[in-house]
C-alpha positions in Angstrom: -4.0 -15.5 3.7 -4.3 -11.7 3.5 -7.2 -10.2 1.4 -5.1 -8.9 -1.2 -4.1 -12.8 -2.0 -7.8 -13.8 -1.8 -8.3 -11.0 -4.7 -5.3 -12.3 -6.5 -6.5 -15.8 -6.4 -9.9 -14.9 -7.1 -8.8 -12.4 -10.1 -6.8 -15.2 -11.7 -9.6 -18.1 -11.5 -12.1 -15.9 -13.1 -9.8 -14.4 -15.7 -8.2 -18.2 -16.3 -11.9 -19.6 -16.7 -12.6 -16.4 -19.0 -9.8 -16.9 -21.5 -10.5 -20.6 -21.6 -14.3 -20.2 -22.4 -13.4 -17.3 -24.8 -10.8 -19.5 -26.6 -13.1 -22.8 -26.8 -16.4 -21.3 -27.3 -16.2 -17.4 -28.1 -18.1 -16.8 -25.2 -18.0 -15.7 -21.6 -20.3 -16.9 -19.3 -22.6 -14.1 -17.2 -22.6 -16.4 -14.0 -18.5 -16.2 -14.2 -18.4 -12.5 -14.8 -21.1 -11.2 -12.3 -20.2 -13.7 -9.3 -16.2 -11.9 -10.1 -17.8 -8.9 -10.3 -19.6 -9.7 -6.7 -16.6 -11.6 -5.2 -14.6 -8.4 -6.0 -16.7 -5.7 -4.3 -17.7 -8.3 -1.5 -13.7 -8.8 -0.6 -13.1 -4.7 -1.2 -15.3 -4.1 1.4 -13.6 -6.2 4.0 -10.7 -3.4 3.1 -13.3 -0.8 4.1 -15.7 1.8 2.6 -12.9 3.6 0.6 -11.4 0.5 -1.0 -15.4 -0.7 -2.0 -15.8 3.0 -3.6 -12.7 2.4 -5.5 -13.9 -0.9 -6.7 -17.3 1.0 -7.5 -15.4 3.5 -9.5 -14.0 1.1 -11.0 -16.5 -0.8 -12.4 -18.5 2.4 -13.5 -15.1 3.1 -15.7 -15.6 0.3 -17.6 -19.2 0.3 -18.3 -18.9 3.7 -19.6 -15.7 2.9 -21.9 -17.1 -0.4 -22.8 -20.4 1.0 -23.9 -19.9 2.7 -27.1 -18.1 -0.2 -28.4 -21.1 -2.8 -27.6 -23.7 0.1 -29.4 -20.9 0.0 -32.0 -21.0 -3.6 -32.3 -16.9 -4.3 -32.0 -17.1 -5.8 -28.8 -19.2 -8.1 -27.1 -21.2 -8.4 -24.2 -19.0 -10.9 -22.4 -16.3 -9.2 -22.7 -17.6 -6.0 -21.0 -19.0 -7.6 -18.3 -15.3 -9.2 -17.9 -13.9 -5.6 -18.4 -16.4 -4.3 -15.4 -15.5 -7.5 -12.8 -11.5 -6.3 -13.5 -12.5 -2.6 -12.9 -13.9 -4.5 -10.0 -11.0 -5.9 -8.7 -8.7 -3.0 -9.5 -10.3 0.4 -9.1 -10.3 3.0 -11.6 -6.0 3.9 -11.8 -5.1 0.4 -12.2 -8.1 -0.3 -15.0 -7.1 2.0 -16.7 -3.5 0.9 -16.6 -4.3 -2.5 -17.6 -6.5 -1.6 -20.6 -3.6 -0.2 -22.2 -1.9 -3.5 -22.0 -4.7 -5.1 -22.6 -5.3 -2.8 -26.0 -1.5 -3.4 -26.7 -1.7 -7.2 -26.2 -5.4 -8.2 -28.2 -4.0 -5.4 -31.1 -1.0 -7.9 -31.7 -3.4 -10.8 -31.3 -5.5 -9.6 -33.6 -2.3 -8.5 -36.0 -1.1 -11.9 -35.8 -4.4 -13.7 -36.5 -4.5 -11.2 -39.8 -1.6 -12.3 -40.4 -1.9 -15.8 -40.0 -4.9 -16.1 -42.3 -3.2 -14.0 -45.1 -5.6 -10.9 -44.7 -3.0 -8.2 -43.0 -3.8 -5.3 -46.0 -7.8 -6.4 -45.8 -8.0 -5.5 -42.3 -6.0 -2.7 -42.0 -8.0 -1.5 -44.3 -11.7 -2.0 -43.0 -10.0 -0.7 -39.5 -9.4 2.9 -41.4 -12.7 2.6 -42.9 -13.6 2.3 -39.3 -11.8 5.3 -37.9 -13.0 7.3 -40.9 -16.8 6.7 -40.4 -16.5 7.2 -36.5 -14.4 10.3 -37.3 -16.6 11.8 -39.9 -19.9 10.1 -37.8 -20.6 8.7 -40.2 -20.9 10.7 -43.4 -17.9 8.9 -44.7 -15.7 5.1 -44.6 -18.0 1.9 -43.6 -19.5 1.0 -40.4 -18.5 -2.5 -39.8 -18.9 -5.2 -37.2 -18.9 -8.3 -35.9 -22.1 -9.0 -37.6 -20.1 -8.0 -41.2 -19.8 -10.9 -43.8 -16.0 -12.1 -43.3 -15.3 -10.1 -40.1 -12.4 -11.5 -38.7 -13.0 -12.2 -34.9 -10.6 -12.9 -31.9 -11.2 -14.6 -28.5 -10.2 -11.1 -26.8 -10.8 -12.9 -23.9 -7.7 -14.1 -23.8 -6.2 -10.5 -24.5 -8.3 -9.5 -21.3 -7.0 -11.8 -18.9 -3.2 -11.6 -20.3 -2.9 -7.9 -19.6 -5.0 -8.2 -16.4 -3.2 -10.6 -15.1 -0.1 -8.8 -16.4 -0.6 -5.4 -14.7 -2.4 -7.0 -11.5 1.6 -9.0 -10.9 3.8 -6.9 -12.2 2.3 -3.5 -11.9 0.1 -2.7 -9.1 0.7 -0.6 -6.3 -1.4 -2.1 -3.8 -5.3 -1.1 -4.5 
C-alpha cells in the first residue's frame, strides 16, 4: 500500500467518524481531529520535507480562514479543527479547492434544512442582516450567532467530509 492510499484511508476514517459524530451529537471530538491532524503530517513526511511543508501550509490556511468565523461565532471549534487536519492532508491548493465544495455543499444543506422547517425567507433574511453588519462593521444589520435565540444550526460536519471526500477522489492532482 502506497502512502498516498494510507492518506486516503486515513482521510476517509476521520472524516466518516466526523460526519457521524457531527450528525448524532453536533460535535467533533478533539482526540479525532488532532490525531488526523498528526496522522496527516506524520504520513507527509514519509513523502519528504517539501510534501510535510505543504501539509504545514496547509493547515496554517485553515486556521487563518477559520478564525474570524469562530471570533464571529458562526462556526464552531470542531469544525475548524476538522477544517485544519484536511488542510493537513491536502496542502494549501487542494484546501482551498475543497472549501469551495465544501461552501457549495453545507450552503444547500443549510438551504434545504430552511427549507424543511418552513423558515427559507427568515434565514435569508438574518444572513443579509449578517453581510450588512460585517459589511458596515458593524454600524448597521444584526450580529447573529449560534448563540441567537432560534438560530437554525446544521451538522456541517457532514458538509466537511462530503466535499472533502469529494475533491480528495475526484479532484486531486496528486499532493
Amino acid at each position: 500500500m502506497t502512502v498516498h492510499q494510507v492518506l486516503s484511508v486515513v482521510l476517509t476514517g476521520m472524516l466518516a467518524a466526523a460526519a457521524w459524530s457531527d450528525y448524532r451529537s453536533r460535535r467533533i471530538p478533539n482526540a479525532l481531529t488532532m490525531s488526523g491532524l498528526a496522522a496527516a503530517l506524520v504520513l507527509r513526511a514519509f513523502l519528504g520535507a517539501p510534501v510535510l511543508i505543504e501539509g504545514l501550509i496547509g493547515t496554517l490556511l485553515a486556521f487563518v480562514l477559520t478564525l474570524p468565523l469562530l471570533m464571529l461565532g458562526v462556526m464552531g471549534g470542531g469544525d475548524a479543527k476538522l477544517l485544519m487536519a484536511i488542510g493537513a492532508f491536502m496542502g494549501p491548493r487542494n484546501f482551498l479547492w475543497a472549501g469551495v465544495l465544501i461552501a457549495i455543499i453545507g450552503g444547500i444543506m443549510a438551504v434545504v434544512d430552511a427549507g424543511r422547517k418552513r423558515a427559507l425567507l427568515p434565514v435569508l433574511y438574518n444572513c443579509g442582516q449578517i453581510m450588512k453588519h460585517w459589511a458596515t462593521l458593524g454600524r448597521h444589520g444584526a450580529n447573529r450567532s449560534f448563540a441567537t435565540v432560534g438560530a437554525l444550526t446544521i451538522p456541517y460536519g457532514i458538509a466537511i467530509a462530503a466535499g472533502a471526500l469529494l475533491w480528495w477522489f475526484a479532484g486531486v492532482q496528486g499532493l
